[in-house]
N, C-alpha and C positions, 0 to 999 in steps of 0.2 A: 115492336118485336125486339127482342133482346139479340146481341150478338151473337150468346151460343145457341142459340135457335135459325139466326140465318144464315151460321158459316155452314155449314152441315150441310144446310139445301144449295147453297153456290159450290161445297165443294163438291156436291156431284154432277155440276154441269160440266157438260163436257168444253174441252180447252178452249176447242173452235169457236164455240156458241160463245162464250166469254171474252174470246180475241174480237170476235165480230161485234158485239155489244160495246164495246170500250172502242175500239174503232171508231166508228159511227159519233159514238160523242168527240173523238178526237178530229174528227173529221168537221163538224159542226167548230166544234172552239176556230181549228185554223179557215173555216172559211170567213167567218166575223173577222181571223185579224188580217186575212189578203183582204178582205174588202176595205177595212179601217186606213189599210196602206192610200185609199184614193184619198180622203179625208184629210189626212196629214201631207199628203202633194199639195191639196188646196191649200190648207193652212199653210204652206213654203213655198210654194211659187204665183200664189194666185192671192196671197195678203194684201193687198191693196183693195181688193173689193171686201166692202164688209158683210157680212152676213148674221144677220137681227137671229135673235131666238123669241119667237118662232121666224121662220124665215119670212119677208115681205113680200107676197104673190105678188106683188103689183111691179116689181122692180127687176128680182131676183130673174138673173140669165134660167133660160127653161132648163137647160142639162143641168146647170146647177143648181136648181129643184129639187129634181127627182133626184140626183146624185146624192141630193141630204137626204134625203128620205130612205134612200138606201143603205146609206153606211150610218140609220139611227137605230138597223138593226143590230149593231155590231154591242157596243156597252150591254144593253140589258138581257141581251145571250148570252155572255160569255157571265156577268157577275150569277145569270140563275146556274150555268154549267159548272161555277164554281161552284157554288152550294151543294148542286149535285153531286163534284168531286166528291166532296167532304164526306158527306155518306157515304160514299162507295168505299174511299179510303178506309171511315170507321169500321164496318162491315169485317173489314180482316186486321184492323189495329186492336187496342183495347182502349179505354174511357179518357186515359192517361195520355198513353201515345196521341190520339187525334187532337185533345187540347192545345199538347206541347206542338204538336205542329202547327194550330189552328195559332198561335199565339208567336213563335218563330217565324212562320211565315209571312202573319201579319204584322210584324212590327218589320221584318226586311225590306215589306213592301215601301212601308211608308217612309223607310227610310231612302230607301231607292228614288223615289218620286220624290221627295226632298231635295237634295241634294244634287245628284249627277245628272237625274232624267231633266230636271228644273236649270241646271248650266245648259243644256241643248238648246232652250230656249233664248238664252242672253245673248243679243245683238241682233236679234229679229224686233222683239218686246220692247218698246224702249226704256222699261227699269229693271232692276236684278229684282227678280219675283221669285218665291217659291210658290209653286201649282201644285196644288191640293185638286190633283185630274184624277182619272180613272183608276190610276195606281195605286194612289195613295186612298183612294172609296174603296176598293177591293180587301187592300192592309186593314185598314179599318173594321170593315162590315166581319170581315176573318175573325177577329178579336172580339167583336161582338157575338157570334154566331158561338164563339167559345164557349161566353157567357151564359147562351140562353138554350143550347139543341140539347141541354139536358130536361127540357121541357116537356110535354107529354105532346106528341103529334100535330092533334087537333088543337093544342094550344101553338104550337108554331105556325102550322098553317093559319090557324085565326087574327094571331098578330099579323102577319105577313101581308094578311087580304088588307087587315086594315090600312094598313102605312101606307098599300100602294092605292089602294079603292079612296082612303080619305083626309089623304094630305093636302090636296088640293083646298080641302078647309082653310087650311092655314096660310094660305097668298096671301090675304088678304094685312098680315103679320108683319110689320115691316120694320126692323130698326134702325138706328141710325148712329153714328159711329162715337153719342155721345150717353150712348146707353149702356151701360156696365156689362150688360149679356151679346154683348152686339157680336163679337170673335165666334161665341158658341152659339148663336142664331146663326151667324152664316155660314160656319162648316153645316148644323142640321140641317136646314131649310132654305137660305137665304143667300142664292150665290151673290158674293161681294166681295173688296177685298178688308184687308185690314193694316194698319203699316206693325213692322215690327224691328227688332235693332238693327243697329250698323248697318239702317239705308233700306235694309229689304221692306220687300211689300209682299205680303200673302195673297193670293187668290183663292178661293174656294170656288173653283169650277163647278164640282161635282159636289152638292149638300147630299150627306150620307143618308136623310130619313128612307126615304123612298125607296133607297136601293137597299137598307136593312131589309126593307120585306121583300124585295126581289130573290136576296138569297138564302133569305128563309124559306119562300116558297120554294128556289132547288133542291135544298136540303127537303122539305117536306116532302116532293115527289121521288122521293130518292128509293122506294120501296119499287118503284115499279120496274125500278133496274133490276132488281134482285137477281140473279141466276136459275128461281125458281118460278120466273113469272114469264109466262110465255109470248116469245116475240108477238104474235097476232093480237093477245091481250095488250098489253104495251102500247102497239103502234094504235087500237080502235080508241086506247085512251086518249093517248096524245091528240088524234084526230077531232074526237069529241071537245078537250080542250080550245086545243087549236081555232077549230071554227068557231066555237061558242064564242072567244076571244075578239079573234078577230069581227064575228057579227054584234058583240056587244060595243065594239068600237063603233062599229057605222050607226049603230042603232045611236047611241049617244052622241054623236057627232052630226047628224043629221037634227037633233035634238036644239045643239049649241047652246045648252045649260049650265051644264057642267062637265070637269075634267079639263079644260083648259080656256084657251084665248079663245072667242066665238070667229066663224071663219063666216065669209061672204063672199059673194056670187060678183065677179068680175064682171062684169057686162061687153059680151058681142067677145069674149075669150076666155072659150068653155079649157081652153090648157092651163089656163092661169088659175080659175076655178078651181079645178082639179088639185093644181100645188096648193092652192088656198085651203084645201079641204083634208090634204095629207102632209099643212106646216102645222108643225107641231112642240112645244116647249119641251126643250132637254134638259135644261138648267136651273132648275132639279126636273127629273124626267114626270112629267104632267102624268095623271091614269089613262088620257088616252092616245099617250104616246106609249106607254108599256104593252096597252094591251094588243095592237095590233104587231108590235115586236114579240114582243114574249109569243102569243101566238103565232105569227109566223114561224118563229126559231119550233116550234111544239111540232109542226107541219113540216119544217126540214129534217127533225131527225127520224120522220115516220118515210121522206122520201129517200133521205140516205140511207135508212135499214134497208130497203128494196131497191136500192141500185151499190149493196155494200161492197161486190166481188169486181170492182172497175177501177180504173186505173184512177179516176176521179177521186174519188173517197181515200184512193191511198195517200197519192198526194196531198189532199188537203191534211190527212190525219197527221203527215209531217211536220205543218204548218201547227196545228194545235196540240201536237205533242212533245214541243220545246216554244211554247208563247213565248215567256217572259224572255227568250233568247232572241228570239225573232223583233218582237216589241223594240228590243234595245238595239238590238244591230241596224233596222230602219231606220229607226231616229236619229241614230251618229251614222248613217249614207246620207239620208237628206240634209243632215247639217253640211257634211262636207260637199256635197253639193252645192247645197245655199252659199257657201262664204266663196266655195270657188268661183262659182260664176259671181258674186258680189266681185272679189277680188280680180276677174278677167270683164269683165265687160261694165260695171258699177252700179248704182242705180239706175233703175230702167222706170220706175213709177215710185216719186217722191224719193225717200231713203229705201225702200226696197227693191233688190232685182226680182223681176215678178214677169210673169209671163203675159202676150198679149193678148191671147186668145186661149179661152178656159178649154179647147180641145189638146191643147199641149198637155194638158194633166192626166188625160187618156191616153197620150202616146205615151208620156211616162210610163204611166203606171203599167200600162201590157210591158212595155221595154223591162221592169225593173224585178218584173213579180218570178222569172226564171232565175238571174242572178241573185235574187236572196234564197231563195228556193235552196240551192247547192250549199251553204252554207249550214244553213238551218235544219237541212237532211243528215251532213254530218253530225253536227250535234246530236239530233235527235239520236242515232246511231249512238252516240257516245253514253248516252244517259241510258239506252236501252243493257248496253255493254256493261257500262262498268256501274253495275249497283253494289259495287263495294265503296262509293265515293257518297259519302250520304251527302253531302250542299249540292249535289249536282238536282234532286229532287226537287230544289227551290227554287230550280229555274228550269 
């Protein structure tokens, strides 16, 4: 549907219905990035345990299990939400405007994640790396999306299914660092690193294939937002989604064919089982790691539509309605954290201060998740305020 066919019908929803709809996804983006906050505690106080992709049931602390499992729903909801942005965004820009944003925004990204977000890291890491993480898969996939959402619907959708339905083809694809494509295998497909001047060493955490089609598919379901599509319609889809998803996970995973690492039955520790059965490859994100994420996230914004008028949802919506502020500010506390206690108390495990027991990552995080909060709520206020400051949009 063309835009001057759906301004027309959004602009005669009413304000409410609109503020509530936009909520609810704002609400969804900031619960992905409080929860993501637990992940990156691990990663900075709890560094000295390693943790395998897929995790190793056999090994891995039990909270620390499920705690991946949990914050694995954080990445591939927010890059489909992004998608979904974009649409929504398009909706009242024109063909021009959403490019130029799609293409600003994604090259800030990756500049960001380059650079400054990638010095947060140096002196935990033991080389100056630049991390090609979720930041810079976001800038990326942005730039791509530029490229392709002038495509006809059913053709984004169809690419979309594919990348993520059948990349896993391609594991089996491996190169090696004296292979001429070997840099652009490993940002697509093939997380590794690769060295590059004056000392640095690239990571490619995040290989972008997969997650092209993640935000293709937001972009794709992006009509169902529409202002003319009615909430109860909306939520029976997501629902339908949602469980399909989620059931086409168990179905394949009980299968252990395909879509990832095959999992097995621990013997005489059905808990171990269990993590065995929901560890799952992130790097790059397996299909049946998407599908019970993506589906879950399908199922949370059908439950945040009917719990939208609570104090819950408002909060979160602060959280997800200034990310990239929130993103950056956690990451320079936990640093200053990290180097402080480095700097008062010294290494506590090898060269890092690391905590000794992985329940301190849960006092943390309740401790930490109010004082970012206060911050983050001013911002958000700021960007609501003054939309005469157009960079403020990009963050």
């Amino acid at each position: 549907m063309t835009q001057t066919m759906v301004a027309p019908a959004a602009a005669r929803t009413p304000a409410a219905a609109v503020a509530s709809r936009l909520q609810n996804i704002d609400a969804l983006r900031g619960f992905v990035m409080v929860l993501m906050l637990l992940d990156h505690l691990r990663e900075t106080f709890f560094i000295h345990i390693p943790v395998t992709d897929p995790i190793d049931a056999t090994t891995i602390l039990p909270a620390m299990g499920f705690a991946r499992f949990a914050v694995s729903f954080c990445a591939p909801i927010f890059v489909a939400l992004t998608g979904l942005g974009v649409y929504l965004f398009s909706i009242h820009h024109t063909a021009q405007e959403t490019t130029a944003y799609l293409l600003k925004r994604g090259l800030l990204l990756m500049a960001l994640e380059l650079f400054p977000l990638s010095f947060f890291y140096w002196g935990i890491v033991p080389q100056p790396t630049l991390w090609m993480q979720v930041i810079w898969c976001i800038g990326l996939c942005m730039i791509i999306l530029a490229a392709l959402r002038h495509l006809p619907r059913p053709a984004l959708i169809g690419l979309g299914l594919a990348l993520v339905c059948l990349h896993n083809l391609l594991d089996p694809i491996r190169l090696t660092p004296d292979d001429s494509l070997f840099p652009l295998w490993a940002m697509l497909h093939q997380r590794d690193t690769f060295p590059l001047a004056f000392g640095l060493v690239a990571k490619t955490t995040y290989p972008i294939l997969p997650w092209v089609g993640v935000i293709l598919l937001g972009f794709g379901i992006g009509p169902w937002f529409r202002g003319d599509v009615p909430a109860d319609v909306r939520q029976r889809r997501l629902l339908i989604l949602g469980f399909g998803m989620i059931a086409a996970f168990i179905a394949l995973r009980l299968l252990n064919l395909y879509g990832d690492k095959p999992w097995f039955v621990v013997e005489g520790d059905p808990v171990r089982t269990l993590i065995g059965f929901i560890s799952l490859t992130k790097y790059p994100p397996s299909l049946l790691f998407l599908l019970p994420t993506l589906g879950g996230g399908a199922l949370l914004l059908v439950l945040f539509d009917r719990i939208k008028d609570t104090g819950l949802i408002s909060a979160l919506a602060v959280f997800g309605g200034a990310p990239m502020f929130f993103y950056i500010l956690h990451l320079f506390v936990l640093r200053i954290l990290y180097h402080s206690a480095l700097a008062i108390w010294g290494p506590t495990h090898g060269q890092y201060f690391a905590f000794d027991n992985y329940n301190w990552v849960f006092v943390w995080y309740a401790a930490m998740i109010v004082p970012l909060y206060i911050p983050t709520a001013w911002y958000s206020r700021l960007k609501r305020r003054r939309r005469d400051i157009a960079w403020l949009k990009y963050f």
